[in-house]
ROBA-61034 format. One line per field, with one value per residue (C-alpha): residue number from 1; residue in three letters; chain; x negated, z, y negated. Coordinates in steps of 0.25 Angstrom, whole numbers, padded with zeros to 4 digits. Example, Ala and Ser with C-alpha at 12.3 -4.5 7.8 and 13.67 -1.06 7.14 Angstrom:
# ROBA-61034
num	(1	2)
residu	(ALA	SER)
chaine	(A	A)
xx	(-0049	-0055)
zz	(0031	0029)
yy	(0018	0004)
END
This chain:
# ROBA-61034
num	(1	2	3	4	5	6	7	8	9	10	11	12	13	14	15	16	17	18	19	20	21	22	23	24	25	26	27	28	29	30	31	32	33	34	35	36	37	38	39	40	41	42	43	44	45	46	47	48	49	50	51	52	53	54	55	56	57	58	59	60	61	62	63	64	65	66	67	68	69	70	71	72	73	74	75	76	77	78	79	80	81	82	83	84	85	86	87	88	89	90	91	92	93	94	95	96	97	98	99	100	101	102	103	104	105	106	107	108	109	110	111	112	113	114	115	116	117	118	119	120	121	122	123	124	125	126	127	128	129	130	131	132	133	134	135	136	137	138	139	140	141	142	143	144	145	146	147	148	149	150	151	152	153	154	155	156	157	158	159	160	161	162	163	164	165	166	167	168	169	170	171	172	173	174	175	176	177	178	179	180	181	182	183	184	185	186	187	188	189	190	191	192	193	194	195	196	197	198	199	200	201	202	203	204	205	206	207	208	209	210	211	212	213	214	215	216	217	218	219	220	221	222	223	224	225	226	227	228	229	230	231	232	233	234	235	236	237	238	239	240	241	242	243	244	245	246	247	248	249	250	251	252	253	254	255	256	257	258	259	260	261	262	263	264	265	266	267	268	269	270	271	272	273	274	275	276	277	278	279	280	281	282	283	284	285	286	287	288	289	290	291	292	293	294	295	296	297	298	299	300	301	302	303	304	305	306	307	308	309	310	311	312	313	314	315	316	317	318	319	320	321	322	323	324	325	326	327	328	329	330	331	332	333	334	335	336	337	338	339	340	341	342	343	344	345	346	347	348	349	350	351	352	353	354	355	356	357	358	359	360	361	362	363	364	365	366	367	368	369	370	371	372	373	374	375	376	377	378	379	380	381	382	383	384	385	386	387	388	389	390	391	392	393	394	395	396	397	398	399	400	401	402	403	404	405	406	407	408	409	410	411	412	413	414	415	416	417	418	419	420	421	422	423	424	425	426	427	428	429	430)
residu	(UNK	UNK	UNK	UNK	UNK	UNK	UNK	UNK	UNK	UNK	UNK	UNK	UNK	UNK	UNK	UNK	UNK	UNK	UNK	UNK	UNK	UNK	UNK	UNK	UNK	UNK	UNK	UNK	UNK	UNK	UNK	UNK	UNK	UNK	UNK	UNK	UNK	UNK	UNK	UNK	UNK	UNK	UNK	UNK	UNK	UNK	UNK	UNK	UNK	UNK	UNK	UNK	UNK	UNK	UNK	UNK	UNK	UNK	UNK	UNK	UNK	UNK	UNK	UNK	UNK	UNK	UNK	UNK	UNK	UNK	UNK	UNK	UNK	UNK	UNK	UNK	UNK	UNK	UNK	UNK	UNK	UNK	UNK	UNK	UNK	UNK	UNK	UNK	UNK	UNK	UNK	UNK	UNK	UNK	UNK	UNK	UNK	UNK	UNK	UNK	UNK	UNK	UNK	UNK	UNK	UNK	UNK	UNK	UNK	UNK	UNK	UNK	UNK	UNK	UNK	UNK	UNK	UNK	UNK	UNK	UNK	UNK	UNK	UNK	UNK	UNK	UNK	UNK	UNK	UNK	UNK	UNK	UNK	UNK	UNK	UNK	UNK	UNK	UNK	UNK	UNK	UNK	UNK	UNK	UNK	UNK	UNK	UNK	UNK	UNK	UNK	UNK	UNK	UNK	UNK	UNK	UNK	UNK	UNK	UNK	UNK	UNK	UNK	UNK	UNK	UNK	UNK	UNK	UNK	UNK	UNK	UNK	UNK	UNK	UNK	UNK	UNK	UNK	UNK	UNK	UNK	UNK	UNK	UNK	UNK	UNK	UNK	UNK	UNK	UNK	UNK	UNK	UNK	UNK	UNK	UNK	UNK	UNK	UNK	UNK	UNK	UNK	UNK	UNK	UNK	UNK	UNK	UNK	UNK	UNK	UNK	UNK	UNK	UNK	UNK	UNK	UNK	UNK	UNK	UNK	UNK	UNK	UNK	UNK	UNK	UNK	UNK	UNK	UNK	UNK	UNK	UNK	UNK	UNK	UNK	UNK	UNK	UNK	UNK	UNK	UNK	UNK	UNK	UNK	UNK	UNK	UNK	UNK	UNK	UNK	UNK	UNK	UNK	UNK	UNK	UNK	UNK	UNK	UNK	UNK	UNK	UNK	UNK	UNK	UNK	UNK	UNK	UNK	UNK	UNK	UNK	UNK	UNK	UNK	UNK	UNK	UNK	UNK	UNK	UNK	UNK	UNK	UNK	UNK	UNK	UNK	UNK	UNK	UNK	UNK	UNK	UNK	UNK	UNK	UNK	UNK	UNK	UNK	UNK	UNK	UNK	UNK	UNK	UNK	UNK	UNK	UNK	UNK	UNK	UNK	UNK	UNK	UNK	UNK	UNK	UNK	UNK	UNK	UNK	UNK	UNK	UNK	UNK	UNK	UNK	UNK	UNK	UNK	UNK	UNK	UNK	UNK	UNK	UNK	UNK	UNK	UNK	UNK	UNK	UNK	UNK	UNK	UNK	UNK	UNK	UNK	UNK	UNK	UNK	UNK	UNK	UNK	UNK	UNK	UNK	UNK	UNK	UNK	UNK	UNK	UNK	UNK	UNK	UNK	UNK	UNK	UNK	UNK	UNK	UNK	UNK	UNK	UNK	UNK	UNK	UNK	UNK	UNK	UNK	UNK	UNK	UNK	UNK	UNK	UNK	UNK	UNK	UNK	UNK	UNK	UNK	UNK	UNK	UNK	UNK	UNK	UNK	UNK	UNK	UNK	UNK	UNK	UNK	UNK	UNK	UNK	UNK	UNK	UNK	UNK	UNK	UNK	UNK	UNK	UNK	UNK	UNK	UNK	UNK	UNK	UNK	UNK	UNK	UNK	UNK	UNK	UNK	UNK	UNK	UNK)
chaine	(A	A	A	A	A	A	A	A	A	A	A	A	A	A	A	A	A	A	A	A	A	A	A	A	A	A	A	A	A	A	A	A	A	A	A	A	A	A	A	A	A	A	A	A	A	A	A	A	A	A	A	A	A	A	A	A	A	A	A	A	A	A	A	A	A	A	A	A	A	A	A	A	A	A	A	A	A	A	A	A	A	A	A	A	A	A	A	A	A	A	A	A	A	A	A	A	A	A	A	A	A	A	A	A	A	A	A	A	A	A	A	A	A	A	A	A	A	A	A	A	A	A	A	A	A	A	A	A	A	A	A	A	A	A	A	A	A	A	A	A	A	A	A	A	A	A	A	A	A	A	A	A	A	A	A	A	A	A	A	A	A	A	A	A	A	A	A	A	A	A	A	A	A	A	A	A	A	A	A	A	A	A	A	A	A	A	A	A	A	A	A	A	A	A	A	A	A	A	A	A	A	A	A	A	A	A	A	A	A	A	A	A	A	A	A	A	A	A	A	A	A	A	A	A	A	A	A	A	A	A	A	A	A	A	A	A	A	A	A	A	A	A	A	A	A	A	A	A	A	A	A	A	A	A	A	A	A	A	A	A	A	A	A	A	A	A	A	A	A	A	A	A	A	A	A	A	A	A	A	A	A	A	A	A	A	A	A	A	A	A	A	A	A	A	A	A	A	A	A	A	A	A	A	A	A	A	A	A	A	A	A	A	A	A	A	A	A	A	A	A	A	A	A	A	A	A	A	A	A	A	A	A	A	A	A	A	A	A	A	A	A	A	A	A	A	A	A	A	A	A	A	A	A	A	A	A	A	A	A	A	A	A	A	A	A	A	A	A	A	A	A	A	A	A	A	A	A	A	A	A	A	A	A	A	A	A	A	A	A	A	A	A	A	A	A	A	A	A	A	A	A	A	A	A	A	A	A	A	A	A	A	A	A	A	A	A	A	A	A	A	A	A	A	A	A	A	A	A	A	A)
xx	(-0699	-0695	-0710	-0713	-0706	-0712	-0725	-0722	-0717	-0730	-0737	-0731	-0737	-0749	-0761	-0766	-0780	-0768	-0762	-0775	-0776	-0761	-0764	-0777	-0769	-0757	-0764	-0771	-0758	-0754	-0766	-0767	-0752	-0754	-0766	-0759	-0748	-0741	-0732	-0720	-0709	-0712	-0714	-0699	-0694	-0700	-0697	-0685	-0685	-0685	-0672	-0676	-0675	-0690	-0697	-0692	-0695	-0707	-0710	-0706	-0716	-0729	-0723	-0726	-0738	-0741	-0738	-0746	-0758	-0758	-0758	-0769	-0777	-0777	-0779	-0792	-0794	-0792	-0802	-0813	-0809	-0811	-0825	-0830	-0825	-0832	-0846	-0843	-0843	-0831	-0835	-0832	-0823	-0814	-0801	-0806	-0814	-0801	-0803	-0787	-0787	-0788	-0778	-0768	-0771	-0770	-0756	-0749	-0754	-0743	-0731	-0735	-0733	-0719	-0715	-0720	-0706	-0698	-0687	-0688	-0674	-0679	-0686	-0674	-0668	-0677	-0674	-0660	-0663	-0654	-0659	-0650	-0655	-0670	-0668	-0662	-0671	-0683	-0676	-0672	-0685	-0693	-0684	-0685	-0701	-0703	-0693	-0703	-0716	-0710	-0704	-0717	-0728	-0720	-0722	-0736	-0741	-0751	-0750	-0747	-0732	-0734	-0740	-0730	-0719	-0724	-0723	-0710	-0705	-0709	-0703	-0690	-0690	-0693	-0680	-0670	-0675	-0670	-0659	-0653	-0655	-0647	-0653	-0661	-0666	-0681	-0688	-0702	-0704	-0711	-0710	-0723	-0715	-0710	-0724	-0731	-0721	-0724	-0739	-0739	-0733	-0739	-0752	-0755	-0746	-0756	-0769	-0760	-0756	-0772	-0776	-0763	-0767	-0780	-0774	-0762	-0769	-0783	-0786	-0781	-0789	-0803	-0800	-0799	-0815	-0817	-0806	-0806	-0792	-0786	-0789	-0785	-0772	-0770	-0770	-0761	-0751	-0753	-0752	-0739	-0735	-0740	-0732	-0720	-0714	-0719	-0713	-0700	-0701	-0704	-0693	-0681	-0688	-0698	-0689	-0680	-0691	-0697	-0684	-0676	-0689	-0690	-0676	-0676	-0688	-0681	-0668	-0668	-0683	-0680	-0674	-0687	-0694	-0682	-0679	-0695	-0695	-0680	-0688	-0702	-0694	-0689	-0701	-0711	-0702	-0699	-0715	-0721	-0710	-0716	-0732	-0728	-0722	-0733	-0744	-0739	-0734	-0739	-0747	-0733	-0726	-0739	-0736	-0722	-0721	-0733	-0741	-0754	-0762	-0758	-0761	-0772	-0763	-0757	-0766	-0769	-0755	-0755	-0767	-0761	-0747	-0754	-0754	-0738	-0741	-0747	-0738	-0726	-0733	-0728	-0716	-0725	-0729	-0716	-0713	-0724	-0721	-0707	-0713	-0720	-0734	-0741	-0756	-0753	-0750	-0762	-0771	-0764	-0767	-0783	-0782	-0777	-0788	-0797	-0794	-0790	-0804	-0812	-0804	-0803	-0817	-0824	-0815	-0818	-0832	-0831	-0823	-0820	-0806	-0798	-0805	-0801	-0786	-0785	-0792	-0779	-0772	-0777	-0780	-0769	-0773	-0778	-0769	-0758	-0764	-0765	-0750	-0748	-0755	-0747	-0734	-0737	-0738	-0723	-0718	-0718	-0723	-0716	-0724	-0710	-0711	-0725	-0722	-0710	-0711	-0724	-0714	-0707	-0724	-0723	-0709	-0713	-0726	-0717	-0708	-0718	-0724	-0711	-0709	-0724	-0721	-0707	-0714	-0726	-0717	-0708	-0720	-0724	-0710	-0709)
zz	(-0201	-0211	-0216	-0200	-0199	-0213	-0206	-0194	-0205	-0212	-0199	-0200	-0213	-0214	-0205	-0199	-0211	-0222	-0214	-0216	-0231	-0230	-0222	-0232	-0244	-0239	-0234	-0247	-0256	-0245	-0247	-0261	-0263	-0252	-0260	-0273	-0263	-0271	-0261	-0271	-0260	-0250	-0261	-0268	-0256	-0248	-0263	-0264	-0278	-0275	-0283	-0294	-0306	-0311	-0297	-0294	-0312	-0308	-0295	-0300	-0311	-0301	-0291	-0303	-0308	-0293	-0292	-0303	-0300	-0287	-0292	-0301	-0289	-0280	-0292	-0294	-0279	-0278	-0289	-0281	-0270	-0278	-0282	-0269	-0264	-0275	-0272	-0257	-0254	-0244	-0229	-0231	-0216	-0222	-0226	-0240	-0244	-0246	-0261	-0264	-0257	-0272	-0277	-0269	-0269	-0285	-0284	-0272	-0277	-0289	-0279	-0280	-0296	-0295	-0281	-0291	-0297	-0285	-0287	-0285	-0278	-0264	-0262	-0265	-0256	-0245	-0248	-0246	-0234	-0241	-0234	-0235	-0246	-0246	-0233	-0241	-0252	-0241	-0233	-0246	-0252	-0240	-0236	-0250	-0251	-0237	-0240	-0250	-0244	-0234	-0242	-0252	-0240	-0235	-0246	-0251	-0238	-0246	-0247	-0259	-0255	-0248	-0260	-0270	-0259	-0261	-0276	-0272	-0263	-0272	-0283	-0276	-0268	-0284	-0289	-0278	-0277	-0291	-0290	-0275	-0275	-0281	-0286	-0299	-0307	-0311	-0322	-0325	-0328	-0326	-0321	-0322	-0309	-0302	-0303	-0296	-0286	-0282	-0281	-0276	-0262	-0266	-0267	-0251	-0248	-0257	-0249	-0238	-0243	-0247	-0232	-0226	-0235	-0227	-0215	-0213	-0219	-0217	-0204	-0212	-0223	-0212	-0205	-0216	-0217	-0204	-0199	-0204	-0212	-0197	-0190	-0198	-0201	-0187	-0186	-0198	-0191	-0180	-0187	-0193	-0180	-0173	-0186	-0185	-0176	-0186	-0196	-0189	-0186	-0198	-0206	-0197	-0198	-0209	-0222	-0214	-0207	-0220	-0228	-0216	-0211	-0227	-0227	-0213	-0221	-0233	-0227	-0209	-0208	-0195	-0189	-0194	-0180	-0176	-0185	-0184	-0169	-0169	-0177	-0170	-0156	-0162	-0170	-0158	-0146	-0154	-0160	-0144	-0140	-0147	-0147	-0130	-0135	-0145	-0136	-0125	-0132	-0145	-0141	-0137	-0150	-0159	-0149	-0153	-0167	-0173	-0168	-0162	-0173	-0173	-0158	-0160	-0166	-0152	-0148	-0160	-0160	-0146	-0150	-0163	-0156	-0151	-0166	-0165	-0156	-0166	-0178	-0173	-0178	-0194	-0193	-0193	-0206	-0212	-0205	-0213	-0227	-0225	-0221	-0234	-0227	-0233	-0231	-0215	-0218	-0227	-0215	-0205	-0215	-0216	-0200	-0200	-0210	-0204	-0188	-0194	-0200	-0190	-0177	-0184	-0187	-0173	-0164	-0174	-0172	-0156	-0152	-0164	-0167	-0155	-0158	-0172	-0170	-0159	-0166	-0177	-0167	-0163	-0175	-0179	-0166	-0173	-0183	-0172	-0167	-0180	-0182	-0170	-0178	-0189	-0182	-0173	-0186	-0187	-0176	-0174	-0162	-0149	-0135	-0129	-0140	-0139	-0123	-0121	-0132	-0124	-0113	-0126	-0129	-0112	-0114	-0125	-0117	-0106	-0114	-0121	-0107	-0102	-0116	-0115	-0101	-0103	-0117	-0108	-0097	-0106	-0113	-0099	-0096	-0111)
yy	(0227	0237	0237	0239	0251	0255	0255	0262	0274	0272	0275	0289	0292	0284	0284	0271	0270	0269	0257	0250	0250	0245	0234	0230	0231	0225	0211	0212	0211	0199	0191	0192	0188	0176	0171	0170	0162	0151	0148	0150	0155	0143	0133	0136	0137	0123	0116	0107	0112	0129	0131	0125	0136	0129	0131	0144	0150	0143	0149	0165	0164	0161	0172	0181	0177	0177	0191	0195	0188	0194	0209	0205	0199	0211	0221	0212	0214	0229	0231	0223	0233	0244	0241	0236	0250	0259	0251	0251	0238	0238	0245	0259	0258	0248	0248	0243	0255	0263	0266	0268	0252	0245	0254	0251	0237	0235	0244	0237	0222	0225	0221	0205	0207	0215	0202	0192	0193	0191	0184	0167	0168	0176	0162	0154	0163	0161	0146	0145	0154	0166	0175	0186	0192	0191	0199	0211	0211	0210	0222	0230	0229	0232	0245	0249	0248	0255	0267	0269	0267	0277	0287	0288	0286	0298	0308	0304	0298	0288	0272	0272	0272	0260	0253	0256	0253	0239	0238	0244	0233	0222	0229	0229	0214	0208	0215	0212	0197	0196	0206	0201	0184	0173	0162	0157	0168	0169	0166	0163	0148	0137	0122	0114	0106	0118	0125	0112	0111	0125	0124	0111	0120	0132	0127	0126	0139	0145	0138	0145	0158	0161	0158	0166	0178	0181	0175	0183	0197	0194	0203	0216	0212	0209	0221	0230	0228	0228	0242	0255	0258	0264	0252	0242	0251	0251	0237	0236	0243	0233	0220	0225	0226	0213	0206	0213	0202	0192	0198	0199	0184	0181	0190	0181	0168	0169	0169	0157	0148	0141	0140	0133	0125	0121	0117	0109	0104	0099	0096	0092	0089	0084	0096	0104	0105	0109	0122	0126	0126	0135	0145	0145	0147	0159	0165	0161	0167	0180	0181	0179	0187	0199	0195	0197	0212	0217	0213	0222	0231	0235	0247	0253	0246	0254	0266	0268	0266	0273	0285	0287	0283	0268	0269	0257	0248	0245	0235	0230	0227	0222	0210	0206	0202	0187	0185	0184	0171	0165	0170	0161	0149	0155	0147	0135	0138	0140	0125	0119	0126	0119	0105	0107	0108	0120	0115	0118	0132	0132	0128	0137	0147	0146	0143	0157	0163	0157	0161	0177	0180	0170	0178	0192	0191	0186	0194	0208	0206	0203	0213	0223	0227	0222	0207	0208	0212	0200	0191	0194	0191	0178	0172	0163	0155	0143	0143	0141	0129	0123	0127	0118	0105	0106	0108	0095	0086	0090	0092	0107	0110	0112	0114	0120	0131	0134	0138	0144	0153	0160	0165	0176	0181	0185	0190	0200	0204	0207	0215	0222	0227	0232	0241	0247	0251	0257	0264	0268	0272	0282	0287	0293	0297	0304)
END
């Protein structure tokens, strides 16, 4: 949320083109850090063994030289854009033909080094579900970061403010980890054992993690060929939009879906459908709820919040909301990380590659700009029905579930037209 509002601030100072070059460089660093994915948090947390002083000595000394490795990989990558700009071998409309691009990436891939240090005691946290202070270090550190985004994009007005706001941010999540938690204290080591437990998981939450990189920030990274910096700023501003809900969803449930669904797991298996299905009424009702809202009303939200410049991004907004109906199915994914599966998110992950390249790519070259936004939209489709495969081998599908919650997407729909009249109405009135 607070990176939300950030962005609406941003809007004021920068113009829709610099968006653009964020949203390429910001789905960059993700992919490169998913690739190089491990699985070291949801191994030590799913492992009967996570507080073991060897596990976690082991586990801190691969996050490090995972952070290093990935700095090192996208400084190899923004040289190969470099020279592939000089000798013009990008299109000239792109987003990738900006020559300050590599620059920034090389500077702003520094931030996986400085979290490679992050402290092993905010995944023990998370495992004993003490919550309470990962949220303050989250919050701290993200107010802290965008103060100073803000404050320096203010005075210079040039991105640069947003990149070393970054460094900034993981600079200051590193210290408070080690500063603010209780627990073990880390030390580099190494336990032969400990290190074949973790990539005996990891190895198929790294098979996942490679497909998810492209899957979850693939269309940026496709659009940035095909949109100029404007357009696919625009669209930037959109999907930040359209995944605010998840965020927000996510932000409740996401740090206590998988270490509860882990523990009923380990410790009341039988009473496992029964905790996934509380949380998916909950996550589904309030997702549709608010895919109903965003499809009738995000021309207004886009309206209100920035100013005529972003006016595009309304229906934008508008087409990527259906993508909330399919985005509830996440929990499910969390659900089979704690049954110790990880080859089904594996497959569910190179469903969603697939189906993103293979929809964005047919419905841009049918109907243009529009077709490619929708077919974003539309894309998880097929890895939703293969979410309800794995779920019937355990269990975890629920017809009942599947139906009533339709009735909160109309609801929000219906809401959303009642605040678009009333805002169309007081705009005439004014």
């Amino acid at each position: 949320m607070l990176r939300f509002i950030a962005t609406v601030i941003l809007t004021r100072i920068f113009s829709p083109d610099a968006f653009g070059i964020l949203a390429v460089i910001m789905s960059v660093q993700v992919v490169i850090a998913l690739l190089t994915d491990i699985g070291l948090h949801q191994a030590v947390i799913q492992s009967k063994n996570g507080s073991d002083p060897a596990l976690l000595n082991t586990a801190f000394t691969l996050q490090i030289g995972r952070g290093f490795f990935i700095w090192l990989l996208t400084l190899g990558l923004a040289g190969g854009l470099s020279v592939a700009i000089k000798y013009e071998l990008v299109p000239g409309h792109s987003v990738y033909s900006n020559p300050q691009l590599p620059l920034y990436l090389g500077v702003v891939s520094l931030s996986a080094a400085i979290s490679g240090f992050q402290s092993m005691k905010a995944i023990t946290a998370g495992r004993n579900l003490q919550l309470g202070r990962l949220l303050v270090i989250e919050l701290v550190t993200q107010l802290l970061g965008l103060v100073f985004i803000i404050s320096i994009a203010r005075i210079t007005e040039s991105l640069w403010s947003y990149i070393f706001g970054m460094l900034l941010s993981a600079a200051i999540a590193v210290f408070l980890s080690h500063v603010v938690l209780n627990g073990h204290p880390d030390r580099p080591g190494w336990s032969r054992d400990a290190a074949k437990e973790l990539f005996q998981f990891g190895r198929w939450t790294f098979l996942s993690s490679f497909l998810s990189a492209f899957a979850a920030n693939g269309d940026r990274l496709l659009f940035g060929v095909w949109f100029t910096p404007q357009l696919l700023g625009l669209y930037s501003i959109a999907y930040n939009l359209a995944t605010v809900p998840e965020g927000l969803v996510n932000r409740v449930f996401g740090t206590v879906s998988f270490p509860a669904l882990s523990e009923a797991a380990r410790v009341q298996p039988r009473r496992f459908p029964e905790i996934y299905f509380r949380m998916r009424w909950i996550t589904d009702s309030a997702l549709l709820f608010l895919a109903g809202f965003l499809f009738s009303a995000g021309s207004m939200i886009v309206s209100i919040i920035y100013d005529a410049r972003y006016t595009e991004a309304g229906w934008m907004l508008e087409y990527l909301s259906f993508g909330l109906i399919f985005v509830r199915y996440g929990l499910s994914q969390n659900a089979y990380l704690a049954l110790g599966r990880p080859d089904y998110v594996s497959i569910l992950s190179l469903a969603k590659l697939i189906s993103l390249f293979s929809f964005a790519s047919i419905f841009f070259y049918l109907f243009g700009v529009k077709g490619a936004v929708l077919g974003v939209a539309f894309h998880m489709l097929p890895t939703s029905l293969c979410t309800f495969y794995f779920n019937r081998k355990h269990g975890l599908n629920s017809l009942r579930l599947e139906i009533c919650v339709l009735a909160t997407w109309i609801f929000g729909w219906l809401v959303g037209v009642g605040c678009s009249a009333i805002q169309s109405y007081a705009v005439k009135f004014i």
